[in-house]
N, CA, C and O of each residue as an XYZ file, in Angstrom:
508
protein
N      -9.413      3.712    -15.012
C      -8.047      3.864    -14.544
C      -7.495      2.469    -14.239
O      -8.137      1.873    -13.374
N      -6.232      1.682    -14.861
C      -5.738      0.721    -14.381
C      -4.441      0.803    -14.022
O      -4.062      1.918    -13.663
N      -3.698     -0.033    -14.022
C      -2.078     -0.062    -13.477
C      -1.287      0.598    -14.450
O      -0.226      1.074    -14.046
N      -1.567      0.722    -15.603
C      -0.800      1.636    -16.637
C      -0.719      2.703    -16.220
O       0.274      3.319    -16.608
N      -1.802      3.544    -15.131
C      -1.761      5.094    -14.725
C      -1.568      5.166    -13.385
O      -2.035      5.978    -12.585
N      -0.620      3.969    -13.154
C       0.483      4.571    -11.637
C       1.319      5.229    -11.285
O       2.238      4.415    -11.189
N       1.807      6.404    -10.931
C       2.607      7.080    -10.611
C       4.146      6.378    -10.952
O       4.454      5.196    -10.800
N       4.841      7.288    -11.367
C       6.122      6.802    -11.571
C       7.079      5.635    -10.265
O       7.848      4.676    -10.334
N       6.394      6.508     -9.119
C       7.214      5.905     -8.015
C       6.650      4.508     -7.764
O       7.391      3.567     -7.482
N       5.450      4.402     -7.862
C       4.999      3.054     -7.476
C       5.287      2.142     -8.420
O       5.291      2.428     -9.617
N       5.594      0.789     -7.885
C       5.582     -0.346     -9.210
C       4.791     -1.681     -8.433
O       4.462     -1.979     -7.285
N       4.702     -2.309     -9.875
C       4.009     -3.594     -9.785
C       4.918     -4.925     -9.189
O       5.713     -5.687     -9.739
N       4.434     -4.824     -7.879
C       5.754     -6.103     -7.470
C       5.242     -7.712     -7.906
O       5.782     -8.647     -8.497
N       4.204     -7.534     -7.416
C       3.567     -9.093     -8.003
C       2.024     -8.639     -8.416
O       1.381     -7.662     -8.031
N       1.654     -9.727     -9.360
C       0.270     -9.845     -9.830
C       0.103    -11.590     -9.894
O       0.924    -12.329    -10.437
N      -1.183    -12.051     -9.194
C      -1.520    -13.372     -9.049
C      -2.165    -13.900     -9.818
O      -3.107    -13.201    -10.194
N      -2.107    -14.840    -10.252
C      -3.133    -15.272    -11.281
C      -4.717    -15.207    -10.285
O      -5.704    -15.613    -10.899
N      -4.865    -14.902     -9.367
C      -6.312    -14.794     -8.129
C      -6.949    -13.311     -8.809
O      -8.097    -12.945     -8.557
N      -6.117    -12.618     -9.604
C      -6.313    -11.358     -9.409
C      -5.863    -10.209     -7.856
O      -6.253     -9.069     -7.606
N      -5.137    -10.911     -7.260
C      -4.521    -10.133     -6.614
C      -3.536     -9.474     -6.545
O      -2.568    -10.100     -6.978
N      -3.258     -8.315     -6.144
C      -1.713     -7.172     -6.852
C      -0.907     -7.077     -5.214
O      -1.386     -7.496     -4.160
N       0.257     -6.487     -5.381
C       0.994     -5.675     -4.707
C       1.671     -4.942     -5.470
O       2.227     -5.168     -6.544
N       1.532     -3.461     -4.427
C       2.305     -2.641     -5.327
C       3.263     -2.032     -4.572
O       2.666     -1.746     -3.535
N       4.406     -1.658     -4.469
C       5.287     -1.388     -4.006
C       5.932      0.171     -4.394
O       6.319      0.510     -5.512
N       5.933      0.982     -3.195
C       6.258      1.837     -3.038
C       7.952      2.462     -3.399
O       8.666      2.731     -2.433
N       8.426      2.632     -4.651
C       9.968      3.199     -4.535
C      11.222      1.946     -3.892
O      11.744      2.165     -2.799
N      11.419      1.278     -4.317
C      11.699     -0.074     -3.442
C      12.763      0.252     -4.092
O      13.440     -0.002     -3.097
N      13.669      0.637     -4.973
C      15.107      1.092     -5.198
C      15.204      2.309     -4.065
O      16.199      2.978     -4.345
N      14.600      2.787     -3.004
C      14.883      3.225     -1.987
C      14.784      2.538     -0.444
O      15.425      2.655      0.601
N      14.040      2.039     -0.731
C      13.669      1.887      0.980
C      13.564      0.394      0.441
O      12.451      0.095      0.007
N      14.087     -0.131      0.419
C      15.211     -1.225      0.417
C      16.005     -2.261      1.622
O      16.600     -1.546      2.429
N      16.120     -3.394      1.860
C      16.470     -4.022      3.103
C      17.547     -3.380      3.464
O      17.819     -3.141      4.640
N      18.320     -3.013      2.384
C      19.904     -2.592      3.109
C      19.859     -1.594      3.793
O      20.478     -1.492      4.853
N      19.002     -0.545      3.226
C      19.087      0.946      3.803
C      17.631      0.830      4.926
O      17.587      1.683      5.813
N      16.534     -0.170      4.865
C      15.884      0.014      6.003
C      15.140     -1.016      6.220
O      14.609     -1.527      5.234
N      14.960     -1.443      7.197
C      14.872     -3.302      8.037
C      13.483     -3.356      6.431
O      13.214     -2.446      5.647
N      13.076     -4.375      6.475
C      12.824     -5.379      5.441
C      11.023     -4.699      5.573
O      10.522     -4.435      4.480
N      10.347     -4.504      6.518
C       9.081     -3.969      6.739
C       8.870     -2.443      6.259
O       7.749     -2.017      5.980
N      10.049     -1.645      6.185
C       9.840     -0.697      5.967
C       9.986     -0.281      4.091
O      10.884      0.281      3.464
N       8.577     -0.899      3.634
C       8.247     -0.663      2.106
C       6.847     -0.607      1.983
O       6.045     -1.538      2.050
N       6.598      0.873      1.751
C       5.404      1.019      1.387
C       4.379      0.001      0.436
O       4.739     -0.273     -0.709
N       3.485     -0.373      0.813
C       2.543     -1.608     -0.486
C       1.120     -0.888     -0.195
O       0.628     -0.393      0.818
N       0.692     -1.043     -1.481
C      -0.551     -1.001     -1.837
C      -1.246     -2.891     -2.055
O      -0.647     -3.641     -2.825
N      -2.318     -3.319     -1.391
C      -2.652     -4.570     -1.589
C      -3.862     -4.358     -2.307
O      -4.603     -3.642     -1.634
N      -4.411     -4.709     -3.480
C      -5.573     -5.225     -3.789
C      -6.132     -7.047     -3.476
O      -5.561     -8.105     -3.738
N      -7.204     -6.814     -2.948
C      -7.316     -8.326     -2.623
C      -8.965     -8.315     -2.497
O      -9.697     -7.327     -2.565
N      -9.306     -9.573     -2.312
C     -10.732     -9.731     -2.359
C     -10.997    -10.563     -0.866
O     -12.110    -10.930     -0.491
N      -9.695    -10.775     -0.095
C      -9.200    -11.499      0.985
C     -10.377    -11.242      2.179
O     -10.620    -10.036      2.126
N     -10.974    -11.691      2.935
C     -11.735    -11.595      4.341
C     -11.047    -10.196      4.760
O      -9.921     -9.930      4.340
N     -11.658     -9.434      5.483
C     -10.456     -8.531      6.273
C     -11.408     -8.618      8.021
O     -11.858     -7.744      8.762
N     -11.371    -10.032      8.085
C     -12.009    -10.445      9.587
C     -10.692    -10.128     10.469
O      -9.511    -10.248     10.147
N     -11.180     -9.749     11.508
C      -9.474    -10.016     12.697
C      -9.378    -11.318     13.256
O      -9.864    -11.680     14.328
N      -8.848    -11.863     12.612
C      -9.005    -13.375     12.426
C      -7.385    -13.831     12.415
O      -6.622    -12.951     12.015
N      -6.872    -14.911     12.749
C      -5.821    -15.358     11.504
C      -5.797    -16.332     10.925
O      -5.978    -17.447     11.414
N      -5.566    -16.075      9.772
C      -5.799    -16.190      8.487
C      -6.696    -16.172      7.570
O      -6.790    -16.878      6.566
N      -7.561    -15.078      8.064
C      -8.730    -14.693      7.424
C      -8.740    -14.612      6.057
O      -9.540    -15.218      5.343
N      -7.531    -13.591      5.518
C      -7.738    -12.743      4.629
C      -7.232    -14.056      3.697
O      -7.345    -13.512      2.598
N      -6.898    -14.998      3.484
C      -6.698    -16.524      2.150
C      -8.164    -16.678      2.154
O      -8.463    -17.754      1.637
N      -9.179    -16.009      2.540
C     -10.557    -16.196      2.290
C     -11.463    -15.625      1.384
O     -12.445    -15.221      2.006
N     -11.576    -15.362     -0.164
C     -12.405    -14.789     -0.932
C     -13.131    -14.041     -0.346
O     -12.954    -14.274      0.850
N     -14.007    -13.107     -0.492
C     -15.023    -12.519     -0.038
C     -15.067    -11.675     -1.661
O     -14.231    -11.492     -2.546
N     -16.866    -11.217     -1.422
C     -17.439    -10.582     -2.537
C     -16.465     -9.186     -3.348
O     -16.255     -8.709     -4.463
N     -16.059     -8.965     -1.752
C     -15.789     -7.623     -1.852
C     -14.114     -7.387     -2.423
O     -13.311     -8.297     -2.217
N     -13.696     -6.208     -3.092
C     -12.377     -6.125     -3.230
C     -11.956     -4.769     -2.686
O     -12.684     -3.777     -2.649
N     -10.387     -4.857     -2.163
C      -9.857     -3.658     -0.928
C      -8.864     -3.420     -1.591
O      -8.267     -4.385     -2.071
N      -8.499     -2.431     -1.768
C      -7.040     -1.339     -2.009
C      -6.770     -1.239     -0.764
O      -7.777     -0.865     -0.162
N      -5.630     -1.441      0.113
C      -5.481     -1.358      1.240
C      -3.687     -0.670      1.471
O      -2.780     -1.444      1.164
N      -3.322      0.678      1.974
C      -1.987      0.719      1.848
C      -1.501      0.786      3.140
O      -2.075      1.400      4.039
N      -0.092     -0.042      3.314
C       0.522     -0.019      4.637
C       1.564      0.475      4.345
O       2.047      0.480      3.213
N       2.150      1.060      5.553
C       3.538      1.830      5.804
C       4.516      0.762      5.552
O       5.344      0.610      4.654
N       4.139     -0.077      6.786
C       4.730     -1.383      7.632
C       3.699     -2.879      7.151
O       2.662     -2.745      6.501
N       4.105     -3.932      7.507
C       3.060     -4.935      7.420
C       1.812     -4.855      8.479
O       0.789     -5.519      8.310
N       1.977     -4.107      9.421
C       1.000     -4.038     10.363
C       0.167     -2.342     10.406
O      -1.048     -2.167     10.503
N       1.049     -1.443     10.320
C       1.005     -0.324     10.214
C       0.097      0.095      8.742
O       0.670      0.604      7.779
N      -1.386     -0.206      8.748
C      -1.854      0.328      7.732
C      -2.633      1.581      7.780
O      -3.509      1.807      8.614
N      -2.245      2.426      6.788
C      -2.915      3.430      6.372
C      -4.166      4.180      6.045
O      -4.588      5.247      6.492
N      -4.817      3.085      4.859
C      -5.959      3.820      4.796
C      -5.981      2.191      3.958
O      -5.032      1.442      3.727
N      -7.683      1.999      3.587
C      -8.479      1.021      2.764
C      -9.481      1.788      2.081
O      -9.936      2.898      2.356
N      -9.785      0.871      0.990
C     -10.758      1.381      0.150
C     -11.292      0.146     -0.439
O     -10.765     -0.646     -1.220
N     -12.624      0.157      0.186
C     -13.838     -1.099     -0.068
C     -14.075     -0.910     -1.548
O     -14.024      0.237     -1.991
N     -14.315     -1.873     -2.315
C     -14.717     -1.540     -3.801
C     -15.965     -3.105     -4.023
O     -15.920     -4.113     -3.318
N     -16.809     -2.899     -5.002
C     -17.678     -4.159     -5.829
C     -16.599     -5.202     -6.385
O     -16.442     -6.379     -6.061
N     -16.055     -4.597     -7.113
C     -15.162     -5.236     -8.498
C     -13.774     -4.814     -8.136
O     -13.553     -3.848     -7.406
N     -12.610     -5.757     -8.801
C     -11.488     -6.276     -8.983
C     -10.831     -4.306     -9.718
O     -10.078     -3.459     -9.239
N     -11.687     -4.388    -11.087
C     -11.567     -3.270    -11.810
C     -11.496     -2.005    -10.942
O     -10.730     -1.047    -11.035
N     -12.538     -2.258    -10.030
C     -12.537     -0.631     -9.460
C     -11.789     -0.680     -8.450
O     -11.272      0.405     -8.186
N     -11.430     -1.828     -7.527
C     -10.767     -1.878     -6.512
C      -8.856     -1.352     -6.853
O      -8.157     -0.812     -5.995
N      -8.374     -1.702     -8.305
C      -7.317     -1.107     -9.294
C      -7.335     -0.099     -9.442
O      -6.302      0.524     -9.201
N      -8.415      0.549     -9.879
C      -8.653      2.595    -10.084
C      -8.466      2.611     -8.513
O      -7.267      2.528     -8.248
N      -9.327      2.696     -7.298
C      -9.252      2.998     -5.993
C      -7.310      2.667     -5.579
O      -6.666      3.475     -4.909
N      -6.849      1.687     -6.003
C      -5.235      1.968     -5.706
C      -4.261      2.814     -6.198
O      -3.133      3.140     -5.829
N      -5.214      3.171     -7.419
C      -4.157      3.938     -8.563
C      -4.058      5.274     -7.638
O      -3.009      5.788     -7.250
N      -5.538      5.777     -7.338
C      -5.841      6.553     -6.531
C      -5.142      6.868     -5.204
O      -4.657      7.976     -4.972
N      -5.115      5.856     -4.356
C      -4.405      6.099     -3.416
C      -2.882      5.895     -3.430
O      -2.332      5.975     -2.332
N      -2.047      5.623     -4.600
C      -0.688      5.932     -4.746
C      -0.510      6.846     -5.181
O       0.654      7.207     -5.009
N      -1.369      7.817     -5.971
C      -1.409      9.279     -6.236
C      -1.077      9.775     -5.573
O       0.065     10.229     -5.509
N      -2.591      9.983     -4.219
C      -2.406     10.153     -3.167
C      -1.197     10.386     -2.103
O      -0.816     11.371     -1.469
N      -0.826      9.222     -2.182
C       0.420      8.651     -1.197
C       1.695      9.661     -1.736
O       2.296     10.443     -1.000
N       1.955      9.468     -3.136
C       2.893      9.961     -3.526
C       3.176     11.692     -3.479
O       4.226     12.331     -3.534
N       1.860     12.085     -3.364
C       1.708     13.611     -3.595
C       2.042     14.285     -1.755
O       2.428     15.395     -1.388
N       1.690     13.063     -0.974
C       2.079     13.975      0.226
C       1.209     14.031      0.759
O       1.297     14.827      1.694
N      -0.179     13.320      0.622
C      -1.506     13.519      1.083
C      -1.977     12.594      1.912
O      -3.162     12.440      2.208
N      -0.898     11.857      2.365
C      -1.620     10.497      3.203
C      -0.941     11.076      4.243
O       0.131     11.626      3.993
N      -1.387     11.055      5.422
C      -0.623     11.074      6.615
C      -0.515      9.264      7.377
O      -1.293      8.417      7.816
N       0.952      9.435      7.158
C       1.846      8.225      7.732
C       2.200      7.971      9.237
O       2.478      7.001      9.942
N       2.040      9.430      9.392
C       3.669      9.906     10.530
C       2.155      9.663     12.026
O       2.472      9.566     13.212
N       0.947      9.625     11.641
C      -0.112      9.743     12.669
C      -0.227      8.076     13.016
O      -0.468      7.748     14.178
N      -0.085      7.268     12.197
C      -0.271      6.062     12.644
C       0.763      4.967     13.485
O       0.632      3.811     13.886
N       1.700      5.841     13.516
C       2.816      5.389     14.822
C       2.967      5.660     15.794
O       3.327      6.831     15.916
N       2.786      4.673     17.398
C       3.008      5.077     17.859
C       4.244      5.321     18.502
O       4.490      6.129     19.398
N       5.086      4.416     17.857
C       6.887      4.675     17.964
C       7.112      4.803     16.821
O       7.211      3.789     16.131
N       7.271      6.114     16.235
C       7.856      6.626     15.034
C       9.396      5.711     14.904
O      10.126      5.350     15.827
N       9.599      5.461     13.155
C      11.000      4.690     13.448
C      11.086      6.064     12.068
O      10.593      5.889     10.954
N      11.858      7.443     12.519
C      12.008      8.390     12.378
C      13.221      8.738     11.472
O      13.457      9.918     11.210
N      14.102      7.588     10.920
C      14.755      7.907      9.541
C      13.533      7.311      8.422
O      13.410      7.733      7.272
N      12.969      6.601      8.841
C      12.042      5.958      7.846
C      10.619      7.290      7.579
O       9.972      7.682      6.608
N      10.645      7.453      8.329
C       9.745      8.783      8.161
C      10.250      9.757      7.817
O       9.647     10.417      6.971
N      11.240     10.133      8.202
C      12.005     11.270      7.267
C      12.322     10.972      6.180
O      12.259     11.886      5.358
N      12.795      9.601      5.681
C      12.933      9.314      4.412
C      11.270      9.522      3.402
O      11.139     10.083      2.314
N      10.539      9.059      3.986
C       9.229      9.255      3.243
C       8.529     10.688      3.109
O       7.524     10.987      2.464
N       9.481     11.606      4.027
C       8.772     13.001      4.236
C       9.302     13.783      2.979
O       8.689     14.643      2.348
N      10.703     13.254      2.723
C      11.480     13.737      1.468
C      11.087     13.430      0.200
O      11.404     14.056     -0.811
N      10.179     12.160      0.277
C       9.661     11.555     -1.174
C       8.494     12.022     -1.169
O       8.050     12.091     -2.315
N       7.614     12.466     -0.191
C       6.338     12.347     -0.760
C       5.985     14.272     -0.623
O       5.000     14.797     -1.144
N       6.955     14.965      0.117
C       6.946     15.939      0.333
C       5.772     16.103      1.516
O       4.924     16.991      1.435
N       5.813     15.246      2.512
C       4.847     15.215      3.551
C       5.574     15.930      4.841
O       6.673     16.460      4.678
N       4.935     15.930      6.121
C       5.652     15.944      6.980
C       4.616     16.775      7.768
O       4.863     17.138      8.918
């Protein structure tokens, strides 16, 4: 499974020559104008440290993470992978996921910002 078998809604915002991705959630919706600048779903693949550190993650490590956040801080769920390759299937996966209504979002806030969640309850058919 690679980036060719992403869900319609998700797209490829950047790809690094590091091999690192972002993927971006519907961004002809949730958009700066219609909602402050944090509120865009991303999928990160990275091979980055994920120490609680700062600036850990500009640090290689063996390992590669599918990692999706609501918010820049507000993350969702991760998925540890060996390889670059599988850590790509594991995102494809969790924008499936995401998109189908199967991630719960609305649990990882503890101040819901509640048009933004209603907006995502309408796209992903969650709630």
């Amino acid at each position: 499974m690679g980036l060719e078998d992403l869900p319609e809604s998700w797209t490829v915002w950047t790809e690094q020559r590091d091999g690192r991705i972002i993927l971006a959630y519907r961004p002809d919706v949730f958009d700066a104008d219609e909602f402050p600048a944090a509120c865009l779903p991303t999928i990160y693949v990275t091979n980055g440290s994920r120490a609680n550190r700062p600036g850990a993650g500009q640090y290689a490590t063996e390992e590669w993470h599918a990692t999706l956040f609501a918010e820049p801080e507000i993350e969702l769920t991760n998925e540890t992978r060996e390889s670059r390759d599988a850590a790509v299937a594991a995102a494809v996966d969790v924008a499936e996921r995401f998109a189908a209504g199967e991630i719960d979002y609305r649990g990882a806030y503890q101040e819901p910002r509640e048009r933004y969640l209603a907006e995502l309850d309408e796209r992903t058919g969650g709630a």
